[in-house]
Structures are given as structure tokens and as C-alpha cells.
C-alpha positions in Angstrom: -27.7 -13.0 -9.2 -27.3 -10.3 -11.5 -24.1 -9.0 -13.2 -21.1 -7.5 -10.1 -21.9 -3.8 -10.6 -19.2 -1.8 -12.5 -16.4 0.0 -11.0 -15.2 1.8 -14.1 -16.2 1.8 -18.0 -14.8 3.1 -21.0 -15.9 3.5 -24.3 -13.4 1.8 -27.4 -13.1 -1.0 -29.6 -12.1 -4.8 -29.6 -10.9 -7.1 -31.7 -13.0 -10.2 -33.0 -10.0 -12.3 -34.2 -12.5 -15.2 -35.4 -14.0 -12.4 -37.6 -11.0 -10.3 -38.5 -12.3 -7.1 -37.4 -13.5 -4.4 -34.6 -16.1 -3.7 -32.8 -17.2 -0.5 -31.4 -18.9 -1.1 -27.8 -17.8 -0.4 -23.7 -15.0 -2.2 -21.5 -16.1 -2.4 -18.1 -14.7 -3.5 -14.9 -16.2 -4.9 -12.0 -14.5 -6.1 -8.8 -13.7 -9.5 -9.8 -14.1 -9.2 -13.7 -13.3 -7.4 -16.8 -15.9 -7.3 -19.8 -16.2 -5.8 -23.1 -20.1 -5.1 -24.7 -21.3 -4.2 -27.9 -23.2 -1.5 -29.3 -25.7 -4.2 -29.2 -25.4 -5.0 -25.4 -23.7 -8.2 -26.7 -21.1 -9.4 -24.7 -17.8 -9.9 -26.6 -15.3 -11.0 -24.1 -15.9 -11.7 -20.5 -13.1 -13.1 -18.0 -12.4 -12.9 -14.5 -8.9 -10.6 -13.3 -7.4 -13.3 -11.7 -6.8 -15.4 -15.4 -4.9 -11.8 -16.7 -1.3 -13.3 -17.0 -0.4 -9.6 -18.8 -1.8 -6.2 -19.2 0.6 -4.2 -21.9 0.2 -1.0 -24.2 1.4 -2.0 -27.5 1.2 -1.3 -30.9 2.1 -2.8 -34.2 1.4 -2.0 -38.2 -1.9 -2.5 -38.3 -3.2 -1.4 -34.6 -2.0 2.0 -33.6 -2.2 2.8 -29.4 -3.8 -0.5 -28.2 -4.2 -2.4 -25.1 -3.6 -5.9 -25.3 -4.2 -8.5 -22.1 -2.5 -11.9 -22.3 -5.5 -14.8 -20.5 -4.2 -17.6 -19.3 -3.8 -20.5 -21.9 -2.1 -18.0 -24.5 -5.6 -16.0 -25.9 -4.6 -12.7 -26.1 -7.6 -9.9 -26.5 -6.7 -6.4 -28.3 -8.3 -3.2 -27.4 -8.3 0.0 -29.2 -9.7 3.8 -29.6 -10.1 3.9 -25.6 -11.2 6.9 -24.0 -10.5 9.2 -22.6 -6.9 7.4 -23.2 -5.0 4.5 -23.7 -2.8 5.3 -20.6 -5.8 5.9 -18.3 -7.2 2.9 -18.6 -4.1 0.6 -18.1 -3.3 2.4 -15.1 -6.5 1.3 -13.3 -6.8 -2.2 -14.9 -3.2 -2.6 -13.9 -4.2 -1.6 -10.4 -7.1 -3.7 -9.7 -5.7 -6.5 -11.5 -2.5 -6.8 -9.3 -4.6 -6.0 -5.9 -6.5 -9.1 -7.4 -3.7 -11.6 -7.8 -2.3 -10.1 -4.1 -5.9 -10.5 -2.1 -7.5 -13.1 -4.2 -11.5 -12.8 -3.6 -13.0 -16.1 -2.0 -15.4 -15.9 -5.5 -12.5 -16.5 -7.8 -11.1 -19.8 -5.4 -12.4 -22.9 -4.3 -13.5 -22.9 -0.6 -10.5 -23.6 1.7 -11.1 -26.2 4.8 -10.1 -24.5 8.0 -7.1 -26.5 8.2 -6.2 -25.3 5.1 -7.5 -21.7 6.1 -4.7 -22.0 9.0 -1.9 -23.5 7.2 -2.1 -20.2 4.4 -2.6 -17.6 7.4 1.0 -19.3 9.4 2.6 -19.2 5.9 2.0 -16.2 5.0 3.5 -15.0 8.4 5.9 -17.0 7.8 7.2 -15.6 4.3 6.8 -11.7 6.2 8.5 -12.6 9.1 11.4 -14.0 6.4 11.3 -11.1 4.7 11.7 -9.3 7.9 14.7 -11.2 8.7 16.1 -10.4 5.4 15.6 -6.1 5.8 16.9 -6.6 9.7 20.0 -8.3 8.9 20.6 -5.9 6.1 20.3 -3.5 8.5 22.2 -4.0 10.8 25.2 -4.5 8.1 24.2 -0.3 7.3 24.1 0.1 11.4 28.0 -1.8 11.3 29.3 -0.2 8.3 27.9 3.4 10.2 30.3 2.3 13.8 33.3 2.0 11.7 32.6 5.4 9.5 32.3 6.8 13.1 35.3 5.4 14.6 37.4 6.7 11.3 35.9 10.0 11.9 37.0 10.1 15.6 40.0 9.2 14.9 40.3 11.8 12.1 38.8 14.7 14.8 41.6 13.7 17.0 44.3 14.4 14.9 42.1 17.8 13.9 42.3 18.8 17.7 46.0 18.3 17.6 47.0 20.5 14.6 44.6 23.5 15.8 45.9 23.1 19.6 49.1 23.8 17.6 48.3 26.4 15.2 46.2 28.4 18.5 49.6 28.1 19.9 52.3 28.7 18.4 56.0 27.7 19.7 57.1 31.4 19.0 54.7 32.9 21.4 55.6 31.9 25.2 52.6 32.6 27.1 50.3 30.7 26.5 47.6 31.6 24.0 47.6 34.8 21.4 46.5 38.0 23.6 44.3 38.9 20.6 42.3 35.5 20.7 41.1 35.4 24.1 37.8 37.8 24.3 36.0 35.9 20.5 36.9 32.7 22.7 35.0 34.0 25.9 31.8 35.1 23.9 32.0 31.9 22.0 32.0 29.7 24.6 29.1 31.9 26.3 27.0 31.2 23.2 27.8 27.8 23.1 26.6 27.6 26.5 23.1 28.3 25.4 20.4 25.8 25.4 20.0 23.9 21.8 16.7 24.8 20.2 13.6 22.5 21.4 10.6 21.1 19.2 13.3 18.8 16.2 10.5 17.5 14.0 9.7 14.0 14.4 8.4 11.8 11.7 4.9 11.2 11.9 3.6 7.6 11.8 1.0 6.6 9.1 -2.5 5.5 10.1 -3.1 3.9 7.0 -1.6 3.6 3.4 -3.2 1.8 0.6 -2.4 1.8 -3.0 -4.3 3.8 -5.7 -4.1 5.8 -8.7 -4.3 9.4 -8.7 -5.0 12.0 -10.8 -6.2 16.1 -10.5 -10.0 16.9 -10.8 -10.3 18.6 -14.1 -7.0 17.8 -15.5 -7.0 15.5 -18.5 -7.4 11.8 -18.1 -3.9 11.0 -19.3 -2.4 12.2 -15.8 -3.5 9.3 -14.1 -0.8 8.0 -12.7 -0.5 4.8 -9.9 0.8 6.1 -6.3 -0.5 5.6 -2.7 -3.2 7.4 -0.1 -1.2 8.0 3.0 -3.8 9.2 6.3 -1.9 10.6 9.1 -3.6 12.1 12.0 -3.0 15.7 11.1 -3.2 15.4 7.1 -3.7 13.6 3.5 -1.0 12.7 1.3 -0.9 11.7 -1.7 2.2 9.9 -3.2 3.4 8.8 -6.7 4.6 5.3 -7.5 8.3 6.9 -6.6 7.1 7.7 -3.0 7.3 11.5 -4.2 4.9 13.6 -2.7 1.8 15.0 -5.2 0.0 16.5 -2.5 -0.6 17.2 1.2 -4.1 18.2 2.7 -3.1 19.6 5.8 -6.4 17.9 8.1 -7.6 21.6 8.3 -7.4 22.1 5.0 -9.4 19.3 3.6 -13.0 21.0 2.8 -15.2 17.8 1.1 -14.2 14.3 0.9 -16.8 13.3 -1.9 -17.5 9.5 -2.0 -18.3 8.0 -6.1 -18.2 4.4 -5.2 -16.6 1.8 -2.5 -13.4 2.3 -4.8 -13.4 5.9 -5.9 -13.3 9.3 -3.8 -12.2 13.0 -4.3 -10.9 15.3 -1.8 -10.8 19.4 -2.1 -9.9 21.9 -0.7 -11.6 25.1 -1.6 -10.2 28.6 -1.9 -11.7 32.3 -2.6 -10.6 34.2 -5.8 -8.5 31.1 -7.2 -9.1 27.8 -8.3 -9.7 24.9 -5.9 -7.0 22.1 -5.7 -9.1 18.7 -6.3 -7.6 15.3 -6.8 -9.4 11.9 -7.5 -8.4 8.6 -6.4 -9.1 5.2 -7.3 -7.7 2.0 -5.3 -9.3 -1.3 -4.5 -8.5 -1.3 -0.8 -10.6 2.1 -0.6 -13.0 1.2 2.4 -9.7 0.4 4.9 -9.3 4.0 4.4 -12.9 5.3 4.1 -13.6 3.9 7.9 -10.7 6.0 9.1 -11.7 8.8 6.7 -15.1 8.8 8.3 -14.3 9.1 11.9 -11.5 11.8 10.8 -13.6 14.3 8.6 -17.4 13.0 9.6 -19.0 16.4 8.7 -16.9 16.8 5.5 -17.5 13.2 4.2 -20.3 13.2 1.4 -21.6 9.8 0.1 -23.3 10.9 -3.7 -26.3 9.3 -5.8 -23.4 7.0 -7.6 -22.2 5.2 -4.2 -25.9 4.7 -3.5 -26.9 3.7 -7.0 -23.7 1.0 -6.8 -24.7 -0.6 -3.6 -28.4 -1.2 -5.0 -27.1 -2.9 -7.9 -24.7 -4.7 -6.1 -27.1 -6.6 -4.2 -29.7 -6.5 -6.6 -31.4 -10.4 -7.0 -32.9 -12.0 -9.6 -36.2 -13.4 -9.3 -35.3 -17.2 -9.1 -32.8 -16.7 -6.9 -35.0 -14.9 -4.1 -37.5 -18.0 -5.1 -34.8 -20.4 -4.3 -33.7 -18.2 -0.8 -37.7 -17.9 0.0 -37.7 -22.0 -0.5 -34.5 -22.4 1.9 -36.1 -20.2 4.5 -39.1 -21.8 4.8 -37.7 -24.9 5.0 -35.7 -24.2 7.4 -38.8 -23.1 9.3 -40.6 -25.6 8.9 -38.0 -28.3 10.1 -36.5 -26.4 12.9 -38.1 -29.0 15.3 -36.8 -32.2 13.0 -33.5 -33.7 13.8 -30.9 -35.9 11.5 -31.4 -39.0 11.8 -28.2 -41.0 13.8 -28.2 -43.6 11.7 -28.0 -42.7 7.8 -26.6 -44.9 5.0 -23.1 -43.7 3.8 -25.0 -43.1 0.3 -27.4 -41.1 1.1 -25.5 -38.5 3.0 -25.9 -34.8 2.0 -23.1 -32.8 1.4 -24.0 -30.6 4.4 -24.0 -33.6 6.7 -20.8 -34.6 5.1 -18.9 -31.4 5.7 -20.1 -31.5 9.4 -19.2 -35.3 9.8 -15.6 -34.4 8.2 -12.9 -33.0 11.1 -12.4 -29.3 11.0 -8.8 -30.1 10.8 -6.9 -33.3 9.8 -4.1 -34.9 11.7 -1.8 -34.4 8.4 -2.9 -30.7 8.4 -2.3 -30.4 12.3 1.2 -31.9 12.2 2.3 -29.3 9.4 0.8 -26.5 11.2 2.8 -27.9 13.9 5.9 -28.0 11.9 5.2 -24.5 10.5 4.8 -22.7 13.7 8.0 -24.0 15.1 10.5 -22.8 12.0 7.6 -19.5 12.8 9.5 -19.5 16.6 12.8 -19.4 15.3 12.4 -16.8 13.0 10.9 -14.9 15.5 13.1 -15.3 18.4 16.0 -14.6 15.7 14.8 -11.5 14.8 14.1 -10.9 18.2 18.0 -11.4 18.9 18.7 -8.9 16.0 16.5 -6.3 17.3 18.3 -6.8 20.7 21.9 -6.4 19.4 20.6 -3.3 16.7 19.2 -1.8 20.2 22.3 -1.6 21.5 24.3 -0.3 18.5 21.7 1.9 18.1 22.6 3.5 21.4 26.6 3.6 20.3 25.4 5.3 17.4 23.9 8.5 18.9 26.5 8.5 21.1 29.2 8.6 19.3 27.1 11.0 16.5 26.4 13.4 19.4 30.6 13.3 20.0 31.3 13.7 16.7 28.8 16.4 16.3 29.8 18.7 19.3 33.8 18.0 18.3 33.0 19.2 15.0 31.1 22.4 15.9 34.2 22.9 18.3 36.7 22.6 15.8 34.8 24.8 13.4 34.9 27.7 16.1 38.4 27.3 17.0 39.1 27.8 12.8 36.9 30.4 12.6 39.2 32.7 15.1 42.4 31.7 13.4 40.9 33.3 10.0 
């Protein structure tokens, strides 16, 4: 199999420490791995993402704006004179590196058994449903701490209502309320009577959000910057790491969705008599949002020569290897009709007959699933309780908001005539 194809290259310089000085050549990235190649197409450093302990920008008396990653065992490789700039680059090596050590690749592990398969899936359920736990329960102390604010504030309206019931009438006057008060109080309560304005904007819920770095087509290279690809149903945004919004594409406004690669996209929006507005976007979990994208803008989505060029050398094969797949195939033609024999010594089992004799899963692995999915039970009917009770004081809540609220609008009438 021929070398992953490459995601993103830069030209620069490494250092060779065993010879004490640098090389020009090109640092490339691929999905799983990150090389460095010589003006002579020889290949200086070459290690997978997942053994990256560090990625840093550093310099020191002797190296001026380098990029330095920190392998596994303590070897630490130095790179210098990138371009376009030192910041672009560690922004999308940072990127796919930690997206690596999140969702690592079945290419950099050892095959799991299915038992083994299982017991990661429940803990990792396990760990977000704990984590879940954690935000619930520390919200529902904000949802407790908001019922007493509430009740302090009614209590505080109360006394309000008493003061202006006396200042609207005072003991001096004996009928009642002031002559000169009476009309602004019948027009006021006519327009209170009014219906409230309909159509309160509601918070839209995101389709899909994925990490990436961003940066303006056109600008220079140095504003790339790490943030997020939010798709809602009627738009495109585009967030910083901060969650501050870059941009929004309003889903009308989005003109050409330009696909580079599986990992790399524009989107513009084109305008007469000014410039167009044009960002780029980089992320390793681009095709969850390239589907959606797809079925979204289907006529505005544009796959170029680069994305096509990609997949062919992506599953380009050497020649032994289609030998040794053409040798596979035809065996397995040729002995479709055969079958294992029952009998075979212990020592001259296959390994394929041996993975099919071994149990999918093992009683050890079935009891610690078993284990696991109960402590998963009671942290789900917890939460389940927490949700129940938050329900409720969720209900109290705009209650007692929607009391507050019309006591204070009422109050701030009744001052407004004693001005």
C-alpha cells in the first residue's frame, strides 16, 4: 500500500540533531501521520499522531520562531522557517492531533475482541452519563440558588406595593385617590390590557457541530485560528475557540460550498460591486458535516480536481499487494466447495480457525459488562430523578418570574404617575 495521501503540506526546515544542522525540505500531514521530506525526497522524520505527547511554538538563542513536538520516549523534533507561518501550522497539527488522541483510528491500535469492543462502548457511556450527572446536579444548585433570589425579590415587591399604596394615597387627602391621578391610571391600564407581542425568538437547535480551524479566503495564513462549524437548518456559523461568532451564512445566503478534500471546504457568498465574504475550514470530522451539507445545499455543493485527485491516491495499491489480493481471491474461489476439516491437531491450527474457535465474548468479559451496565442503571435512573425534580422547579421558576415580572412593570407605572 502506498503512502496515506496528504491532508496538508508546508514547506520549512528540520533539525538533524545527529548531524547538528537543518534541512530544507516539506512537512506533511496525512490522516494518521506526520512526515518531514527532503529536497531529496528523503524522508527525515516519520511518526504516527497518536505518539505526539506535545505540539509547542518555542524559541530559544539559537532557533528563532520554531515548532517543536515532544514523541513519546522523550525525542523531541524542531521545525523552523514554516510557511506560510509558524502559527498556521500549529493550529492545524494541534487540531488533527487532538481529534487523533480523542477518536483513535483502528490503524494506530491493536484489534479489539468484541467483548472488549463492548466493554469500551458501555464505558464510555458510562464516563458521559457521569459527566452528565455532574452538569445536572450543578444545575440544579443554579435552579435552587434562582427560587431563593425569587422569593427575596417577592418579598422585596411586597414591601414596594406597600410604600406606593401609601405615597398614591396620602393620609392628608380623604377621598380616596388624588383627583389628578385617575384618567393616566385609566389609559394605563387600557394599554396594559393589550395583548403581549407574539413570535419571542427561540433558540434554534444545532444539526451538527464539529470542530475545525477557520480562517478568511484571501486573508493571510496567520489568521487561522481553531473554532467550530455549527449547521443549523436555516444557516452556517462559524465560531472561534471562545464560542464567539466569526460568521453567519444565512442558508439563502450561502452561494458555493467548494469541497478541497474529505477534511477541507470553503463556503461564499457572492456579492455585486463588493468583495465576496469567503472563509475556509479545515477539521478532521469534515464528512459528518459534508453529508448534511450535501442534502442542505445539493446544487451549491462543488467537489474540485483536488478531492478527486485525494481519493485516487488514497486507494492507490501497489503492485504486490493487488498480487497478494488476486492470490486471496482465487483461492478463495477455488476452495469455496472445500470444508475444514473437524478434526485438526491443536498445532496446526490457522489463526483464522483460531479466532473463529475462540468465544466472541468471555465469561470474565460478560460478567464486567454485567457489572458495568448496572452502576450504567443507576446513573441513569439518578439523573432521571434529577431531571424529574428540575421539571418541576422549572415550572416554579416561570411562575414565579412571570409574577415578578408583571409586579414589576406594575410598580413601575404606578411611579411613573407620582413623578
Amino acid at each position: 500500500m502506498s503512502r496515506e495521501s496528504s491532508i496538508h503540506s508546508w514547506p520549512g526546515s528540520y533539525y538533524v540533531n545527529s548531524e547538528k544542522r537543518w534541512v530544507n525540505g516539506e512537512l506533511s500531514l496525512s490522516r494518521t501521520t506526520l512526515r518531514f521530506t527532503s529536497q531529496t525526497q528523503e524522508t527525515l522524520a516519520s511518526f504516527p499522531l497518536s505518539h505526539i505527547s506535545q505540539i509547542k511554538m518555542e524559541s530559544s538563542s539559537f532557533i528563532f520562531s520554531a515548532l517543536t513536538l515532544l514523541e513519546q520516549g522523550g525525542v523531541k523534533h524542531w521545525f523552523g522557517s514554516l510557511r506560510p507561518c509558524r502559527a498556521a501550522v500549529f493550529h492545524v497539527l494541534e487540531h488533527f492531533w487532538r481529534e487523533t488522541l480523542l477518536s483513535p483510528s483502528s490503524e494506530t491500535q491493536a484489534p479489539l475482541s468484541k467483548g472488549q469492543e463492548l466493554i469500551s462502548l458501555v464505558s464510555g457511556a458510562q464516563r458521559r452519563l457521569a459527566d452528565t450527572g455532574k452538569v445536572l446536579n450543578h444545575q440544579g444548585e443554579q435552579f435552587d440558588n434562582m427560587m431563593q433570589g425569587l422569593d427575596k425579590m417577592e418579598s422585596e415587591l411586597s414591601v414596594a406595593d406597600k410604600l406606593l399604596s401609601e405615597l398614591e394615597s396620602p393620609p392628608w387627602w380623604p377621598f380616596g385617590k388624588l383627583p389628578w391621578r385617575s384618567q393616566q391610571e385609566e389609559k394605563a391600564e387600557s394599554g396594559a390590557k393589550a395583548p403581549p407581542p407574539r413570535g419571542g425568538g427561540k433558540v434554534e437547535k444545532a444539526i451538527c457541530s464539529i470542530p475545525a480551524v477557520v480562517w478568511r479566503g484571501g486573508e493571510p495564513a496567520g489568521e487561522r485560528r481553531p473554532g467550530s462549524l455549527t449547521l443549523l437548518a436555516s444557516a452556517l456559523e462559524l465560531r472561534d475557540a471562545s464560542e464567539r461568532m466569526i460568521h453567519r451564512f444565512e442558508r439563502d445566503e450561502v452561494d458555493e460550498v467548494r469541497v478541497h478534500s474529505p477534511y477541507e471546504l470553503s463556503v461564499r457568498q457572492r456579492f455585486i460591486g463588493k468583495p465576496d465574504i469567503c472563509f475556509r475550514l479545515l477539521s478532521a470530522r469534515m464528512s459528518q458535516a459534508l453529508s448534511i451539507l450535501q442534502l442542505q445545499y445539493r446544487k451549491k455543493v462543488e467537489f474540485t480536481s483536488d478531492y478527486i485527485s485525494f481519493h485516487q491516491g488514497a486507494h492507490r495499491i501497489s503492485p504486490s499487494t493487488a498480487e497478494c489480493s488476486a492470490d486471496i481471491w482465487s483461492t478463495g474461489a477455488h476452495g469455496a466447495d472445500t470444508e475444514v476439516p473437524v478434526a485438526v491437531p491443536v498445532g496446526e491450527l490457522t489463526q483464522v480457525q483460531l479466532h473463529v474457535l475462540q468465544p466472541t465474548v468471555t465469561d470474565a468479559e460478560a460478567q464486567e459488562l454485567k457489572q458495568m451496565l448496572l452502576q450504567l442503571k443507576s446513573l441513569a435512573l439518578e439523573a432521571e430523578t434529577e431531571l424529574e425534580r428540575q421539571d418541576e422547579a422549572l415550572d416554579v421558576l416561570a411562575s414565579s418570574s412571570e409574577r415578578a415580572t408583571m409586579s414589576i412593570d406594575k410598580h413601575t407605572r404606578r411611579m411613573r404617575k407620582l413623578l
